[in-house]
Every structure is written in structure tokens, then in C-alpha cells.
N, CA and C atoms as an extended XYZ file, in Angstrom:
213
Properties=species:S:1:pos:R:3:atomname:S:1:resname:S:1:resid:I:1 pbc="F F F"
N         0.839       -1.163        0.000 N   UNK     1
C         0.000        0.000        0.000 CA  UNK     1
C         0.895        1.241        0.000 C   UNK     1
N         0.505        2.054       -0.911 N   UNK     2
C         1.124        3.534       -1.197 CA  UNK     2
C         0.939        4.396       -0.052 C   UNK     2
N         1.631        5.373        0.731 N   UNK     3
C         1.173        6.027        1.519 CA  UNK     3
C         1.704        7.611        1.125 C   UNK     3
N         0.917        8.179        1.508 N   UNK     4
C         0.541        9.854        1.291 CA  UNK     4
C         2.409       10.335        1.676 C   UNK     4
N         3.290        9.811        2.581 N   UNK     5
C         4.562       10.421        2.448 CA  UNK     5
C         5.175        9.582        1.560 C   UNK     5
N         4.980        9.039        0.185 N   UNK     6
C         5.816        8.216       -0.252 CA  UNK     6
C         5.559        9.185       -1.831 C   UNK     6
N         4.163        9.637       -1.746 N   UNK     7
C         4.053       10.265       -3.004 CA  UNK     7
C         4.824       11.492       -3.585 C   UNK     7
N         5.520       11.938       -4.327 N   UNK     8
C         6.127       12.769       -4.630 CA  UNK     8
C         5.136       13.512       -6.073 C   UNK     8
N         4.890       15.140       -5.456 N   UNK     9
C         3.802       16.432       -6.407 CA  UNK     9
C         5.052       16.653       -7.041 C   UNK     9
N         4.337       16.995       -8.369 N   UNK    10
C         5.286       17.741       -9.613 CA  UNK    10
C         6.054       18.879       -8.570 C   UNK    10
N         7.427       19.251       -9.126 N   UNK    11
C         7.493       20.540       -8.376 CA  UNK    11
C         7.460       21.864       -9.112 C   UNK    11
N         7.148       22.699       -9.318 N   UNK    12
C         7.108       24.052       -9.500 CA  UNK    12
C         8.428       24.909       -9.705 C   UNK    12
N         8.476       25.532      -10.218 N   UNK    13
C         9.542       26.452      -10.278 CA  UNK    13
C         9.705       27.857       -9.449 C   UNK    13
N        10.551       27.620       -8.639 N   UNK    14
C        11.155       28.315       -7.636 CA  UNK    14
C        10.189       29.863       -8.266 C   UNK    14
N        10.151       30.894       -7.523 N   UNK    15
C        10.308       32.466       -7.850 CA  UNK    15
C        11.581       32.770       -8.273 C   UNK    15
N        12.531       32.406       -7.541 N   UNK    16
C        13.745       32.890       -7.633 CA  UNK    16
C        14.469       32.757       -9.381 C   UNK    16
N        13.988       31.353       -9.934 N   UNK    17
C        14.250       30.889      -10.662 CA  UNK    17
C        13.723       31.691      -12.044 C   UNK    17
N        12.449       32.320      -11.702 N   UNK    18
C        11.199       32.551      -12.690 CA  UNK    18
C        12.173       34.241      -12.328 C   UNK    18
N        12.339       35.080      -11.330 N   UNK    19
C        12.969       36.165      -11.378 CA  UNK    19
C        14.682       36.161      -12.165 C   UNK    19
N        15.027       35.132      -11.844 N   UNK    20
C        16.365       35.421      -12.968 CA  UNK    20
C        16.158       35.161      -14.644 C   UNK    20
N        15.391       34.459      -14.904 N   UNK    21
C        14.900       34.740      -16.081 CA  UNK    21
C        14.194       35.560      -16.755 C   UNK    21
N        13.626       36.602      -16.127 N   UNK    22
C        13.283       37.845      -16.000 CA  UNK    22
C        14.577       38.622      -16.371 C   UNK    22
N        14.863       38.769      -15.469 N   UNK    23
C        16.567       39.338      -15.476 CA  UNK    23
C        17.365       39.340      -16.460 C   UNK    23
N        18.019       38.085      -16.994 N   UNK    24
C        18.379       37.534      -18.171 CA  UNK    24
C        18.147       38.373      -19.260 C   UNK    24
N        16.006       37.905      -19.556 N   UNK    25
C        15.743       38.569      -20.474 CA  UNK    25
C        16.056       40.323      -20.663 C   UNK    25
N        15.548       40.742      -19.505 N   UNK    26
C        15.834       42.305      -19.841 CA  UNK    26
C        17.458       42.497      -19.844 C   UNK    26
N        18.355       41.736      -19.662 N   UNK    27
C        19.693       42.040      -19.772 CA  UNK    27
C        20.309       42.005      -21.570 C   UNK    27
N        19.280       40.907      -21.849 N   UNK    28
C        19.698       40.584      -23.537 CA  UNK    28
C        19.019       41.461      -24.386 C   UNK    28
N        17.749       42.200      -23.856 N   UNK    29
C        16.970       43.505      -24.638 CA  UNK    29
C        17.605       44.504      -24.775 C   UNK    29
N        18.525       44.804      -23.251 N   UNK    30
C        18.906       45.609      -23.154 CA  UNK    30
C        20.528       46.151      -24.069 C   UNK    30
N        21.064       44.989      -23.853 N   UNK    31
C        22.199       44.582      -24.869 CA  UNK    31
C        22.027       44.669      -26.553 C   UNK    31
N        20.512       44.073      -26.872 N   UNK    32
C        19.998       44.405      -28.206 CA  UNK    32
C        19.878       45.838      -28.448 C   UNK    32
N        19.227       46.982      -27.368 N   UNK    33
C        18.874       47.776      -27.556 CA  UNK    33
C        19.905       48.696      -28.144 C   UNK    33
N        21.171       48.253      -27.136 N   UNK    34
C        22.529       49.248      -27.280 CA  UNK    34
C        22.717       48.668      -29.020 C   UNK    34
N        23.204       47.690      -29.117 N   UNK    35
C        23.207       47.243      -30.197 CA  UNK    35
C        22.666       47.659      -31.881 C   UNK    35
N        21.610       48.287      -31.360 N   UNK    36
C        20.773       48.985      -32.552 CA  UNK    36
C        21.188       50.607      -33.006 C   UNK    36
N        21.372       50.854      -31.548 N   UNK    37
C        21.355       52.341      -31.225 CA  UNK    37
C        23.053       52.396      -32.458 C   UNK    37
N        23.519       51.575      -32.023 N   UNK    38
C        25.175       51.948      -32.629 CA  UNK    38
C        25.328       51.660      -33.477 C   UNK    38
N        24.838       50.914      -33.932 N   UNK    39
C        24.523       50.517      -35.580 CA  UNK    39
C        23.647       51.601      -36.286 C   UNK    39
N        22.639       52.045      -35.914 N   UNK    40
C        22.165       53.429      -36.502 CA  UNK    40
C        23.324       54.588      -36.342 C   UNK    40
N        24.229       54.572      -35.400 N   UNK    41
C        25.075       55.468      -35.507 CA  UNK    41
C        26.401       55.621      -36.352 C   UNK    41
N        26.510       54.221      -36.659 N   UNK    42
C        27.645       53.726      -37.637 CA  UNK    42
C        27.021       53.939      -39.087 C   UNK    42
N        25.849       53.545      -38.937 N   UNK    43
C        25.277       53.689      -40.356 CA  UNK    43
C        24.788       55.078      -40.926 C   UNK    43
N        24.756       55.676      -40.028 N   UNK    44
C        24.654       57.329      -40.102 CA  UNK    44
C        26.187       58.087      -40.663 C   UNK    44
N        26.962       57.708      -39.905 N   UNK    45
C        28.597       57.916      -40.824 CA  UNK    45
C        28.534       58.304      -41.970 C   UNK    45
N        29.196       59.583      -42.637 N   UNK    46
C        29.671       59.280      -43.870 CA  UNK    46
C        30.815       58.555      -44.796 C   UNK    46
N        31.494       58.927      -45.587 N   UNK    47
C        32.093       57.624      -46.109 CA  UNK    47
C        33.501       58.072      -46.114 C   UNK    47
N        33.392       59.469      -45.907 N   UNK    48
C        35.051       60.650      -45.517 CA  UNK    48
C        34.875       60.075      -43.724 C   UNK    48
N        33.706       59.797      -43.274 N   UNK    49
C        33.993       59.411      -41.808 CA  UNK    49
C        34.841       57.780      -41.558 C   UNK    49
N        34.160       57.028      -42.827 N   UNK    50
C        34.763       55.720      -42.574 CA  UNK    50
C        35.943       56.055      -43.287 C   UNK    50
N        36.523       56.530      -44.048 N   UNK    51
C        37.867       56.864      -44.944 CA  UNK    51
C        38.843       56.952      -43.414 C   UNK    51
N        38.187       58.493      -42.850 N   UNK    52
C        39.135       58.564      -41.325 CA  UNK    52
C        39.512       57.203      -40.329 C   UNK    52
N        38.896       56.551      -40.210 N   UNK    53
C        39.307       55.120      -38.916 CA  UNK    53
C        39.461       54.150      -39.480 C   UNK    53
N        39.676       53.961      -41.230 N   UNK    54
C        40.345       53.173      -41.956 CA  UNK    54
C        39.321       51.612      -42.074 C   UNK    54
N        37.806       51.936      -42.185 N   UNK    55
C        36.723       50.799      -42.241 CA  UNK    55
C        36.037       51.339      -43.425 C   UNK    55
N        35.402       50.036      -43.747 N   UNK    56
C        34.428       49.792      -44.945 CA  UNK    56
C        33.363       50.058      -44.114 C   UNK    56
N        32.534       50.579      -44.751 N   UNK    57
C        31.095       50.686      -44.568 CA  UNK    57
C        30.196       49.328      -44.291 C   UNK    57
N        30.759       48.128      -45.360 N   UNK    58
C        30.189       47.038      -45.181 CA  UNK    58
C        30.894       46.432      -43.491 C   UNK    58
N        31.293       47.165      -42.581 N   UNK    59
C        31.959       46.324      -41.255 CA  UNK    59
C        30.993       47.028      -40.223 C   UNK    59
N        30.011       47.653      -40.535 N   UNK    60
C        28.927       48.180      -39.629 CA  UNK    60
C        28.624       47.500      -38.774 C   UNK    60
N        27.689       46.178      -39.214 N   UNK    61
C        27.291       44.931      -38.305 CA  UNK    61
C        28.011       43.773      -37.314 C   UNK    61
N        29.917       44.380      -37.750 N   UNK    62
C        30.678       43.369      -37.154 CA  UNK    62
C        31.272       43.992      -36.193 C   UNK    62
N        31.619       45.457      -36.378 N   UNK    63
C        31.765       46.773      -35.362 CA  UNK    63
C        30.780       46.715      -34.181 C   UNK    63
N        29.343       46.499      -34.805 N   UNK    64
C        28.807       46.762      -33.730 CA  UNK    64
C        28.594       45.571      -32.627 C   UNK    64
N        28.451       44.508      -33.541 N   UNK    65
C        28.661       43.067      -32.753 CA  UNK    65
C        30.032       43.215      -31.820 C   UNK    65
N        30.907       43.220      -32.299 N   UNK    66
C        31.940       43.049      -31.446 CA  UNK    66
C        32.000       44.040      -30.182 C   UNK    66
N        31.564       45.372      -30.679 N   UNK    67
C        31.645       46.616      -29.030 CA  UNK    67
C        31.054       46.097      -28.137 C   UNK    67
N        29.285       45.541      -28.545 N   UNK    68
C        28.246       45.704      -27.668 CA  UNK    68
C        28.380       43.945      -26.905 C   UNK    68
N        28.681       43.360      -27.805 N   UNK    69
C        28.693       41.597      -27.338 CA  UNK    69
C        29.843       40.855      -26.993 C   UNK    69
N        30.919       41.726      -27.495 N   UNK    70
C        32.922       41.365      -27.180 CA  UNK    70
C        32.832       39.846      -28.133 C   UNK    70
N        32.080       39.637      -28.860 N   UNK    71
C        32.222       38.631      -29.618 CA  UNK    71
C        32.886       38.556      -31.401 C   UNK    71
């Protein structure tokens, strides 16, 4: 016979658990956000601006990847 302390309830996910994923997310929005912002600012550049720091225009998306993500 089964008894009531032998049964084991699904368990639930912590708060704590459900708040860092929260977290997380607004950390990676927030990282996207910068991300956009500098890329509109790179892409705003003119082409005597990219001539000056010695980049192609086409390195916009790898500039900005690399500042905002170190990747």
C-alpha cells in the first residue's frame, strides 16, 4: 500500500528561478537595444567618416557586434 509520504507532487519552479529569467531577459533587450542604437550610428557615418578610422562601410554589423557583445 502507497502512503501519502511516499508520493512525490510535480514541483514548481522556484520564484527565484522565474525572477532570474526575468533578469536575463531584460539584460539581452537591453544589450539588443545598445546594439541597434550603434549601428544606426555607424550607419549614419559618412564615407570621408569611414575613410578617417580606416573601415568599410560594409563592417557596420561586425563593429557593432563586437563593441556591444565582445564577440
Amino acid at each position: 500500500m502507497t502512503f501519502a509520504t511516499t508520493l512525490s507532487l510535480p514541483r514548481l519552479p522556484s520564484m527565484d528561478s522565474f525572477a532570474r529569467k526575468i533578469a536575463q531577459w531584460r539584460e539581452a533587450w537591453e544589450l539588443h537595444r545598445k546594439y541597434l542604437t550603434l549601428l544606426d550610428e555607424l550607419q549614419s557615418m559618412s564615407n570621408r567618416d569611414w575613410d578617417d578610422i580606416g573601415q568599410s562601410r560594409l563592417n557596420a554589423h561586425e563593429i557593432a557586434r563586437q563593441t556591444i557583445y565582445g564577440r
